[in-house]
C-alpha positions as CSV (number, residue, x, y, z in Angstrom):
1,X,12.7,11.9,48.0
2,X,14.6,15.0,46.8
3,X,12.0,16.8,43.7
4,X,13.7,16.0,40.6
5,X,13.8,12.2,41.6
6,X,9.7,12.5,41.6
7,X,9.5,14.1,38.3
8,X,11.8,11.4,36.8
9,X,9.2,8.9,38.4
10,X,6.3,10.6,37.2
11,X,7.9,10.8,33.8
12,X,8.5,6.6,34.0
13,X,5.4,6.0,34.7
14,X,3.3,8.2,32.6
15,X,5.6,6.8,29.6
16,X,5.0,3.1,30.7
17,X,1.4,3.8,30.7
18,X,1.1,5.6,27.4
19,X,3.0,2.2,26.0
20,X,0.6,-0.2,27.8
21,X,-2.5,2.0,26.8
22,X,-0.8,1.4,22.6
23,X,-0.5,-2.3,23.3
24,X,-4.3,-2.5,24.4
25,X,-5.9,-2.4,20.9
26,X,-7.3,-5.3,20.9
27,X,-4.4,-7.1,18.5
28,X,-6.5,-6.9,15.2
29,X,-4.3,-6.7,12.8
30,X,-5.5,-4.7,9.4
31,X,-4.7,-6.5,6.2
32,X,-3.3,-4.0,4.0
33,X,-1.4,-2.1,6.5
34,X,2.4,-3.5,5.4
35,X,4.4,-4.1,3.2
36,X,4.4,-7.2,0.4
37,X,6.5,-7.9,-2.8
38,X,5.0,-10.4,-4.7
39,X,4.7,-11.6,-8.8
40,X,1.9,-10.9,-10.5
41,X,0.4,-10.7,-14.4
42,X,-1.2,-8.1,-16.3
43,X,-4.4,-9.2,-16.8
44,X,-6.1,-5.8,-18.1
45,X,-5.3,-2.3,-18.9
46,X,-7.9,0.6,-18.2
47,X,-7.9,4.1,-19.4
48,X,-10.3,7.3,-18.1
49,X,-10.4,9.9,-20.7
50,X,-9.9,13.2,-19.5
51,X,-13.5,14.6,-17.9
52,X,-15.2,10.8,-17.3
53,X,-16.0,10.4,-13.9
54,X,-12.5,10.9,-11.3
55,X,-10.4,12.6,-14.5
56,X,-10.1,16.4,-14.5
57,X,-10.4,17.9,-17.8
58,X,-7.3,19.5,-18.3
59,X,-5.3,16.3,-17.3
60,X,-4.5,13.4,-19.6
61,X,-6.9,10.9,-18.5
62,X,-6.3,8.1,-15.5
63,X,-4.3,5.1,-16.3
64,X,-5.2,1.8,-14.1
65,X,-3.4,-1.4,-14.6
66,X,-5.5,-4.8,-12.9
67,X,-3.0,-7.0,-11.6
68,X,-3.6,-11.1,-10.5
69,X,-0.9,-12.4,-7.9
70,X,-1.0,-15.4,-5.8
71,X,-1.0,-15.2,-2.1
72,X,-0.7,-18.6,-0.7
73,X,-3.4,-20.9,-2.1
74,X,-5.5,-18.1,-2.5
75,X,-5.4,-15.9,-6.4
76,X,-5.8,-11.9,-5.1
77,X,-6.6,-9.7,-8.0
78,X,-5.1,-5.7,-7.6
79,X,-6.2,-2.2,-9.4
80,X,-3.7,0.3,-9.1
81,X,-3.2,3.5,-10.5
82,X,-0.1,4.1,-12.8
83,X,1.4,6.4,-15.1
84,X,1.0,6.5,-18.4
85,X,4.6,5.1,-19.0
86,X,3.7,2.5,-17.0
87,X,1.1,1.9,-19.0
88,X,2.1,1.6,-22.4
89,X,5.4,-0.1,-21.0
90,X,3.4,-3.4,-19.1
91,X,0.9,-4.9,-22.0
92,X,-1.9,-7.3,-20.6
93,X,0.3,-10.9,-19.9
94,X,3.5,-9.4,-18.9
95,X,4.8,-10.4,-15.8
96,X,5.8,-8.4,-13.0
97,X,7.0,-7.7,-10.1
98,X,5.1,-5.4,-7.5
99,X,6.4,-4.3,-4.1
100,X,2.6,-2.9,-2.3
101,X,3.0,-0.9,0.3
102,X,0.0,0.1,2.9
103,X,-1.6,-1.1,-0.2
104,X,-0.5,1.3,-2.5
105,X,2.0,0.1,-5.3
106,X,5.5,1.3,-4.6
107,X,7.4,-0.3,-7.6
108,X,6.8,-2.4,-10.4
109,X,9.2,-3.9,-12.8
110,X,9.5,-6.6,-15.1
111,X,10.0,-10.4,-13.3
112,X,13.3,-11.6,-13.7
């Protein structure tokens, strides 16, 4: 078996077992790793002023929007943060449109 043959072997196999040693986690899946675009409501707007607990001082204040969706037969209820256009432009009952992603909104727009 000539060297670089034996390298090329070595190489297979070290890559086949780094795969096999990925595939042995046990196949628990975690919930909110993914992605999922599903219609939800409004159901409450909340606003941190500037220096309450998690707003700097200098900043404008945290805007949170509380979202209810329903997965299945199940009703999942959502708090995300957004920005203050966001805010203002979503008023509690509109309906939406959220894409979540690693369970973190991506998008939201009006439902069509």
């Amino acid at each position: 078996m000539t060297r670089a043959r034996a390298i090329g072997i070595a190489l297979l196999l070290t890559g086949a077992g780094a795969v096999g040693s990925g595939c042995a986690s046990g196949g628990t899946k975690d919930p909110f790793v993914g992605a999922k675009s599903l219609d939800a409501t409004v159901v409450e707007r909340q606003y941190d002023p500037p220096g309450s607990a998690g707003a700097s001082y200098a900043g404008t204040g945290n805007y949170y929007l509380l979202f209810e969706a329903k997965e299945g037969d199940a009703t999942a209820h959502y708090r995300f943060p957004v920005t203050q256009q966001q805010y203002t432009r979503f008023p509690e009952g509109s309906h939406v449109h959220l894409v979540i992603v690693d369970n973190n909104l991506r998008q939201i727009r009006p439902a069509e």
